[in-house]
N, C-alpha and C positions, 0 to 999 in steps of 0.2 A: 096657652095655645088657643087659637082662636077655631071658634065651631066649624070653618069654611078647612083649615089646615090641620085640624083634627082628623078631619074626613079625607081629608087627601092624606095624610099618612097612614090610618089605617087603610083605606082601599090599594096604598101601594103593598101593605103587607097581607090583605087580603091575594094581590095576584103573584106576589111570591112565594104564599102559600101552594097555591094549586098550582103553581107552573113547576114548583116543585111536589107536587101529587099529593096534596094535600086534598080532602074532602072541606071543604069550609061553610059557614051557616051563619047567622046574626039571632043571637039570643038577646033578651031581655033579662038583667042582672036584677033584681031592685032599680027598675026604674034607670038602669043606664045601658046601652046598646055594647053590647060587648061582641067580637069577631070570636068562633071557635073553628078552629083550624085541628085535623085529624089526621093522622097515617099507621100505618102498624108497618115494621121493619121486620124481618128473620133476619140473622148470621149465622152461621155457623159456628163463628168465630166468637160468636158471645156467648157460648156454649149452647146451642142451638135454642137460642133466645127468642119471641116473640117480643118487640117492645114497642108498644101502644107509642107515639108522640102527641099532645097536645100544647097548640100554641093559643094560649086564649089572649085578646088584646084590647084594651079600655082608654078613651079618654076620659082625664079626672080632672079637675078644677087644680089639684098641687099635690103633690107625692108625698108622703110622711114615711121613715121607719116604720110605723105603727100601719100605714094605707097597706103599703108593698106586703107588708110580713101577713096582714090579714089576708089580703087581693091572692097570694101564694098560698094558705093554708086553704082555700076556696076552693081555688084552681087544680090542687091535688084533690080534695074529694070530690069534684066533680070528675076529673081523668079517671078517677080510681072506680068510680061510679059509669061510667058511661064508657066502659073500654067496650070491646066487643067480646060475647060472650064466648066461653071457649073454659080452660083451664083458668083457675085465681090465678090474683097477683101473686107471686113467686114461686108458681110452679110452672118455670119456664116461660113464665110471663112477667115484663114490669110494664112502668108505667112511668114516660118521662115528661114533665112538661115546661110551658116557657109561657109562662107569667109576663104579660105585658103592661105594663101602664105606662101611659105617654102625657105628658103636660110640658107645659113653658113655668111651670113651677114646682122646683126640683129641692127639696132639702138636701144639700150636701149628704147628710148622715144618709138617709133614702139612698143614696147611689151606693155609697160605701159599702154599706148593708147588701145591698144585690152582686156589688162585686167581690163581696169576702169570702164566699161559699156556698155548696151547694146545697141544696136543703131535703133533707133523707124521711122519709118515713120508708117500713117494711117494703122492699121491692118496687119502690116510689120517687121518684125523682125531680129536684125541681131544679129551674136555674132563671130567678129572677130576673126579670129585663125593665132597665128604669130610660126612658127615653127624655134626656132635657129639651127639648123642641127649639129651645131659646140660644141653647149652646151648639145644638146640632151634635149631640153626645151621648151612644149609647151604654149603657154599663150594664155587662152580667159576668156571671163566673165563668172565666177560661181555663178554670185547670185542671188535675186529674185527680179527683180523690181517691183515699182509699177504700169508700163504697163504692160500688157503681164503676169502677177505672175500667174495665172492658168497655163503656157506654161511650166515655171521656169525649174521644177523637169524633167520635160520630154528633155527637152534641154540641159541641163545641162548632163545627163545620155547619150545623142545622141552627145555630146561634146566630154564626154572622151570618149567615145567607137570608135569615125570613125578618131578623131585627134590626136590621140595618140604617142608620139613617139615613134617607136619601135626600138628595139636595131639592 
């Protein structure tokens, strides 16, 4: 992905973020600009759940199994670390987030990997997003586990809507 289309994908997911109410900011990762994106949800329905979302999102030079799986074990201690203060993670609180990395160089396995599953830690939630830039091809997980499956529908909806690839 080139440095000019890098930026224009993330700034598209930068105002999908806040148009869907999202708080958003530009940090410094090690030396790469990474987008964080923030909301806290209540339902009722999730049994009177608070849940932090974080969408943090990076361009990388080429995706790896090994990049994504790092860039997501990251990405949750950072959510987990920066929620807002209030009750811990799982009293009544989780914490979901959506790990982004975007390149025009995508290892097959890297997609695979982001599309086979969600990824759990204690009251913690991830769901991987690997963007091919080259294929115009998003992949994350769409399906309902059986942790977190109250979260499922809502995640899943906050998936395609802020990761989307646009034309």
């Amino acid at each position: 992905m080139t440095g000019e289309s890098a930026r224009n994908y993330l700034a598209s997911v930068e105002s999908r973020l806040q148009a869907d109410g999202c708080a958003t900011r530009w940090e410094d990762w090690f030396g790469v600009p990474v987008l964080v994106g923030r909301r806290a949800d209540f339902r009722m329905r999730w049994m009177a759940t608070n849940l932090h979302l974080f969408t943090v999102a990076a361009a990388v030079p080429e995706i790896t199994p090994q990049s994504v799986d790092a860039f997501t074990s990251q990405v949750l201690t950072y959510a987990k670390k920066n929620k807002d203060r209030g009750l811990p993670v799982g009293l009544q609180t989780g914490v979901a987030a959506f790990p982004v990395l975007v390149s025009e160089r995508v290892d097959p396995a890297a997609m695979a990997w982001a599309e086979q599953q969600q990824r759990n830690r204690f009251a913690c939630f991830a769901r991987p997003v690997v963007v091919d830039s080259a294929q115009r091809y998003v992949g994350f997980y769409r399906g309902k586990p059986a942790l977190g499956r109250v979260y499922a529908s809502h995640l899943i909806d906050k998936g395609y809507f802020n990761s989307r690839c646009t034309p």
